[in-house]
N, C-alpha and C positions, 0 to 999 in steps of 0.2 A: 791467509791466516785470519782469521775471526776476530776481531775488535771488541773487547771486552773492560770496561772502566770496572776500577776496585769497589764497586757496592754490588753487597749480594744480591738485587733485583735486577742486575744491569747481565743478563744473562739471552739477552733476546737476540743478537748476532749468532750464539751460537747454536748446533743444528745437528751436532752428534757430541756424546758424550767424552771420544776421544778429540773435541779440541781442546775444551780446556788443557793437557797434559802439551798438546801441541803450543799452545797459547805459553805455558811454564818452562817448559824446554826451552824455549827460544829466549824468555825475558831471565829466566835463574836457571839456566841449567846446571849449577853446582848445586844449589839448595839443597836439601833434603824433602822426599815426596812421601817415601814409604820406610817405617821400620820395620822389620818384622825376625823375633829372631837376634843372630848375631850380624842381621845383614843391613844394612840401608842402601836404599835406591835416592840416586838423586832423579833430578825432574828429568836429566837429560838421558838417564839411565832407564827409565820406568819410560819414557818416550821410547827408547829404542828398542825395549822389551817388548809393547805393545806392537808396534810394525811389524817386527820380527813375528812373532807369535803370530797376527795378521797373514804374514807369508808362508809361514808355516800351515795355516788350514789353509791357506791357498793352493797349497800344493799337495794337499791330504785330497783336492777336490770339493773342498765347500765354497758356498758358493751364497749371496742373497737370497735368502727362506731356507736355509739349511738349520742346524740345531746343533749343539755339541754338548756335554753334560762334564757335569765334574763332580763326585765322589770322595768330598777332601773336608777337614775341618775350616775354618776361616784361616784364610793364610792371604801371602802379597801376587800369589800367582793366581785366585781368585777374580784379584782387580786386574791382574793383565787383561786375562783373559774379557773380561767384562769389555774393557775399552777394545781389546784385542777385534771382538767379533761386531762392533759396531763401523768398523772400519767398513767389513766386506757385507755389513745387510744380516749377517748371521745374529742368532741367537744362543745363550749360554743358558743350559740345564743346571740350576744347584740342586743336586739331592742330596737331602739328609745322611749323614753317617750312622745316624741310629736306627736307621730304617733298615726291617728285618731283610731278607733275603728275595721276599717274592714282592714286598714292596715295593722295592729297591727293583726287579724286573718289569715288576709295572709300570714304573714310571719312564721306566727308560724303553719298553718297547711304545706305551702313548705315545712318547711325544718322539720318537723316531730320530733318537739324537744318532750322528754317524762318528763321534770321534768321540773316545769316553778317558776320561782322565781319572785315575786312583790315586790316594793318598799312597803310600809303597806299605803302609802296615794294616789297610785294608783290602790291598789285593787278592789276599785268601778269599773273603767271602766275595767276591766276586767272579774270581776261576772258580767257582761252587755254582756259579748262578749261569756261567758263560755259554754253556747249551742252550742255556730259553732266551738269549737277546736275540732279537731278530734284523734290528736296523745297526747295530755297530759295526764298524767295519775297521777300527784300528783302538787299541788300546795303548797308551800312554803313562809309561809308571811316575809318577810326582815323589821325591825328596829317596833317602833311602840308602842304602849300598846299591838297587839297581837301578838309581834313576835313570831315567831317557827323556826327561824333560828338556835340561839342560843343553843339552846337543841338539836338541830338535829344534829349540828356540836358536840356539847359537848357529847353528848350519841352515838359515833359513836367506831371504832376503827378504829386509825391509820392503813395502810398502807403505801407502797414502792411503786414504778412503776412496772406495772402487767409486766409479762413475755412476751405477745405476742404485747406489745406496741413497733412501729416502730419509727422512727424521720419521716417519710412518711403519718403519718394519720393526720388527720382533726383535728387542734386545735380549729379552732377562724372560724365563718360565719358570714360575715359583709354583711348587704343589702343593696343596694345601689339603689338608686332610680333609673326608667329601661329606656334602651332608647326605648321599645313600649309598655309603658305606667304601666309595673306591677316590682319593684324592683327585682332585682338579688341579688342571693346569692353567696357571693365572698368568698371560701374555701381559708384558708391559714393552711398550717403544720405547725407542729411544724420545721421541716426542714426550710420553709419561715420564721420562725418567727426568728429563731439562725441565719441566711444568715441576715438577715436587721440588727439585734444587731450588726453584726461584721462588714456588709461595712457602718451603718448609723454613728454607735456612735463613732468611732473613732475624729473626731476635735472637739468632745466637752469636751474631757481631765476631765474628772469630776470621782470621786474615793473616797475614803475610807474618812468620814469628810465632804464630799459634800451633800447636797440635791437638789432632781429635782423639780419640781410644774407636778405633775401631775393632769394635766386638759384634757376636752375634746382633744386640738391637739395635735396625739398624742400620747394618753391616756395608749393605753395595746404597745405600742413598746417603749414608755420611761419607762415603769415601768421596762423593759427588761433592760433599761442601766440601771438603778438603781439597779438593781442585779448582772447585769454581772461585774459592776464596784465596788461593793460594797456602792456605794451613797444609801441615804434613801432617800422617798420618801414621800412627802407633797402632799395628794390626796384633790381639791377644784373642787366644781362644778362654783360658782361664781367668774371669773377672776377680781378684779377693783379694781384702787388706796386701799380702805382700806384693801382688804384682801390681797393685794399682801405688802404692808406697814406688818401688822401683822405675813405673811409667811414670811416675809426677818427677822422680830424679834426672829420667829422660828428656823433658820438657813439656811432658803434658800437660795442656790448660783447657781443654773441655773433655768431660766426659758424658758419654749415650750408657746410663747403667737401668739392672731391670731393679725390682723388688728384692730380688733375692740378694744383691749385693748389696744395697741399705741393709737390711738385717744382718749379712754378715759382720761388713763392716763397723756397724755397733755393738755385734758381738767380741769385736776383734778388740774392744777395749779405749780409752778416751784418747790413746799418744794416736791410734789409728785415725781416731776422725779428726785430732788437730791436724794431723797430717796432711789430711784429703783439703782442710781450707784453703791449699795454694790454688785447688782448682779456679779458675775464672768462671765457669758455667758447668751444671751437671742438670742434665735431661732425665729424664726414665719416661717409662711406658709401658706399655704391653697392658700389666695391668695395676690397680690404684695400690697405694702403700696405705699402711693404717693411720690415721693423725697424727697421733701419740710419735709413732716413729720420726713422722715426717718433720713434727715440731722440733723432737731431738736434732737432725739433720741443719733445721733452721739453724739455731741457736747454734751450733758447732760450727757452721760454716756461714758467721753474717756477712761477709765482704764476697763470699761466691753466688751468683745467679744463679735462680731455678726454675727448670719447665718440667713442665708435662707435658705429653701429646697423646693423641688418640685417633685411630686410623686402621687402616685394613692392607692387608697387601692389593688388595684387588685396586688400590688407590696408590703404592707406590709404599708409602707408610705414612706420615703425620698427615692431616685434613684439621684436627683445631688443637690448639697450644693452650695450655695455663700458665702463664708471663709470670715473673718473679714479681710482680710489684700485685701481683693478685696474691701467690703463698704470703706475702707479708702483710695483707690489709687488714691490721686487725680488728677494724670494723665492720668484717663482711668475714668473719671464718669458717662460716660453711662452704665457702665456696673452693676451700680446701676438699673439697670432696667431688668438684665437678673436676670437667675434662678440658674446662677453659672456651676459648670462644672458636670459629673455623678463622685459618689462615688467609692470607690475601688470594687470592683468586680460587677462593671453595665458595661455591654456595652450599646453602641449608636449607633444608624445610624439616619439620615434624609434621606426621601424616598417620592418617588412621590408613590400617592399612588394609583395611576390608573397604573403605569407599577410595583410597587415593586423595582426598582431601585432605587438605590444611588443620587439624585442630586448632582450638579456640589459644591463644596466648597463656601459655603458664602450665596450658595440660599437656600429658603423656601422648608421645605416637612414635610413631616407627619415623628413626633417623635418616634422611635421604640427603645428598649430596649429591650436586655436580661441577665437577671440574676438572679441566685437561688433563691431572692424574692420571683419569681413570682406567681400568684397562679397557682395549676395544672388545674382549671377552676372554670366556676358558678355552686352551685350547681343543679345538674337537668336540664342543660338547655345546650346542646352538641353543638346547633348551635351559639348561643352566644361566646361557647369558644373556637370554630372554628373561629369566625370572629373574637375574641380577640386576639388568641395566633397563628402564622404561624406553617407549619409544623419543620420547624428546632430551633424554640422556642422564635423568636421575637413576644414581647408584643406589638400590636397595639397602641397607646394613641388616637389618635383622635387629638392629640394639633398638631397646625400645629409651625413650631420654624424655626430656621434658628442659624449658630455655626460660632463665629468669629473668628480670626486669634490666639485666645489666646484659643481657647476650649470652648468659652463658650455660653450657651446655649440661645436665647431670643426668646420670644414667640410670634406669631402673629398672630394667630387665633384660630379657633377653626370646626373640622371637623364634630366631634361630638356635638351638641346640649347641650351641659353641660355647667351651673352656676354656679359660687363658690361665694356663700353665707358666708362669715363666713367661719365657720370649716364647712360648709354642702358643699356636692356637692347636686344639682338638675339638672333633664334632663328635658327640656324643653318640652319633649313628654310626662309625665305623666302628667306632668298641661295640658298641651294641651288638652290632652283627658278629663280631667273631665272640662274646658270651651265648649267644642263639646257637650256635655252633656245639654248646657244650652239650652232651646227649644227657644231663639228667637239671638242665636249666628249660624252665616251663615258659618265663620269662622275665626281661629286665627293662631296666631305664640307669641310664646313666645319666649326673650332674655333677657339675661342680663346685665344690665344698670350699672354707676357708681354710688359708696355708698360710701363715705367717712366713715361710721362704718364698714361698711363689705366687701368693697371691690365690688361687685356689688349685685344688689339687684334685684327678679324676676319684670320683666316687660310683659305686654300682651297688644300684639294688636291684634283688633278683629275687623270684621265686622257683623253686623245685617243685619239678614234676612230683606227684603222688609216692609217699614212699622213696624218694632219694632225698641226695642230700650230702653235699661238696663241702670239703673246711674250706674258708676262705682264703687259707694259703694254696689250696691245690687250683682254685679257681683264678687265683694272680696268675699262678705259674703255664696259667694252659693259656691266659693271654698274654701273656709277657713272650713263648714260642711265637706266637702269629701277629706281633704288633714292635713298633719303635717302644723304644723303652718310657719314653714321654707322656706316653698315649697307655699304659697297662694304669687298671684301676690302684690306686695305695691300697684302699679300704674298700669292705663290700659290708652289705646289711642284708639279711637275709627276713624277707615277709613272707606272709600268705596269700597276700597279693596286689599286684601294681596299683595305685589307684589310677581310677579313669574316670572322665568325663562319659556322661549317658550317650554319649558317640563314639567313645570307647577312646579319644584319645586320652595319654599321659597326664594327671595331673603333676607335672614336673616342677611348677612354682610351689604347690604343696609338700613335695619332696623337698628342695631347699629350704623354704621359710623358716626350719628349726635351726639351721645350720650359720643362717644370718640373722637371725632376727636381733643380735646384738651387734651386731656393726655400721658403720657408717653409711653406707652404701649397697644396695643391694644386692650387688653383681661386681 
């Protein structure tokens, strides 16, 4: 059993993701580990879950470098499964539920998952899709009048972590919408996943007595501090004033929220946000809040800690934190607008990224990063993970940033085509492509605009062919058929034509600049 002392950095004994739970099971196995629902798992229940499920794709035939997917909202069978296939060397598929029908094929014949798990009230669009999977070979219905979860996990036998399982294999395959036009599969080890526990969770001091909110942001590397730390875990697919009112009645003391729940919940009125002050700590991420908001949030909650983080999945999630003692420095309130400084074991560079050099101190370049994070690449796709990763193991980002005199990081652009929706990223190249599609668009460019819910929200502009000419609700609705619902444009602008660079590329910073030129932050 692995030897782990109670500080968040004291993480280096262990070697798979399922000891911690093993490690909890044995020292509290009454405590509570997961809630989800009307149900809780203690530690010694969520241990026995994991084996179990373990035995069960052992006997399905998976086996070290096999794959298995799951088609479900965030739930506690999510995290079984997570520890579940770390056991046997396997790796866990989450696919999106909002992903249309042939998306939702794609990703499951790429990455060749052999055991596919449905949510029981999206099974329909799955029997729809069941002729084009070509590697599943057993379906499993999740919650329901017909589950068969239950009895599969209940009629299994426990095992242990198989012998020829490494910290080096494939845990977790996240897809990620692509930047020419078909989502990537972003591998992380279980090695990635023990490296983010240890440099992410460290300022959030949360331990034995604590609960996290696990929701979407987030989701499978906060369940990780909630094991490695001993905190339990309150699993919610719906973030808003009353369920997080309710989770605080449960015991919750740190919450991982996006944008869009700050603005709700100061919509929700002042008893709302007194309310939310019980919290000890609230994170967010994905993308920046507006000041104004975030000031409110201050001042409402002075006795609750605050971060920020900012990160890729291709890195697990967080790579640098903005510490609460920075949101409160009133003698530094710009820096309310950066993304704070990297984590303990991230390095940094800024870099032009036409030479690979260092820029001068203080100037703009392309964000690079290396640390254990990182994934070893996409799955299946060698030139992707050449242009991602350098040869001596700096991660590309794409974000362009600039690091001021104190370390810390602020963002300015963006090199790559990428949207942050919410908790979604979107590449502007898969929308693109299914607008090209439309027979009376000549052509387009997609950015992303400001949202006050989500931080920015897809925008398309487009030109028509000679003589046509789409109302912009028909042209939502012809992507909204061929895309996650995330990813369909709000708004479209209709030109006479793209502008371009004398090399014919996009000017897309042009496109934006109206859109922000009154906010904090350019991106």
């Amino acid at each position: 059993m692995p030897d782990i002392e109670a500080t968040p950095r004291a993480v280096t004994a262990v070697t798979c993701p399922a000891d911690f739970h093993e490690l909890r099971a044995g020292e509290r196995p009454d405590d509570v580990c997961w809630i989800f629902d009307d149900r809780r798992w203690t530690w010694a229940e969520a241990w026995d879950d994991i084996q179990r499920f373990a035995g069960a794709l052992r006997a399905e035939g998976v086996a070290r470098g096999d794959r298995i997917a799951f088609i479900d909202r965030h739930s506690a069978t999510l995290l079984v499964a997570m520890h579940a296939v770390s056991l046997l060397g396997a790796a866990n598929v989450v696919v999106d539920a909002q992903l249309t029908g042939d998306e939702t094929a794609y990703v499951l014949n790429h990455s060749r998952a052999r055991v596919l798990f449905v949510l029981h009230d999206l099974v329909p669009s799955v029997q729809a899709i069941r002729h084009q999977l070509t590697s599943i070979e057993k379906v499993v219905v999740v919650g329901g009048d017909d589950d068969e979860l239950s009895a599969w996990i209940a009629g299994a036998d426990p095992i242990d972590r198989q012998p020829d399982v490494t910290p080096y294999d494939a845990c977790l395959v996240r897809y990620t919408s692509g930047t020419t036009g078909r989502p990537k599969g972003v591998v992380l080890t279980q090695h990635n996943l023990l490296e983010h526990t240890r440099n992410a969770m460290a300022p959030f001091q949360c331990g034995e007595g604590d609960m996290l909110l696990l929701s979407k942001l987030m989701f499978h590397s906060c369940a990780l501090f909630g094991a490695a730390s001993g905190a339990a875990g309150m699993v919610v697919n719906d973030v808003g004033p009353q369920s997080l009112t309710a989770a605080l009645d449960a015991g919750l003391t740190h919450a991982f929220l996006h944008t869009a729940s700050f603005v709700a919940l100061q919509a929700a009125g002042p008893d709302a946000m007194r309310a939310l002050g019980r919290l000890k700590s609230v994170t967010y991420g994905s993308i920046p809040i507006a000041v104004p908001a975030l000031h409110a949030a201050l001042d409402a909650w002075p006795n609750t800690t605050f971060f920020q983080v900012y990160g890729m999945n291709e890195a697990v999630a967080a790579l640098t934190t903005l510490d609460d003692a920075a949101h409160r420095d009133t003698s530094r309130p710009d820096r309310l607008a950066s993304c704070g400084r990297p984590n303990p074991g991230v390095e940094m560079r800024v870099v032009n990224p036409r030479t690979g050099e260092d820029v001068e101190p203080s100037a703009a370049g392309e964000l690079w990063f290396r640390t254990e994070q990182t994934t070893p690449g996409y799955l299946a796709h060698q030139a992707a993970t050449e242009e991602l990763i350098t040869e001596d193991g700096w991660m590309r980002t794409g974000d362009v940033g600039r690091v001021d005199d104190g370390g810390f990081v602020f963002l300015e652009d963006r090199i790559k085509d990428v949207i942050k929706a919410g908790v979604w990223t979107v590449y502007s190249a898969e929308v693109e492509r299914v607008l090209a599609d439309h027979p009376d668009v000549l052509e387009q460019a997609v950015i992303g605009i400001p949202d006050e819910r989500l931080g920015e929200s897809v925008h398309a502009v487009v030109a028509f062919r000679p003589g046509r000419t789409v109302p912009a609700e028909a042209l939502i609705a012809f992507a909204r058929e061929r895309l996650a619902s995330f990813k369909v444009p709000t708004s479209v602008k209709v030109v006479y034509a793209i502008p371009r660079t004398s090399s014919g590329k996009v000017l897309k910073r042009d496109l934006r600049a109206p859109h922000w030129a009154d906010r904090d932050r350019p991106i």
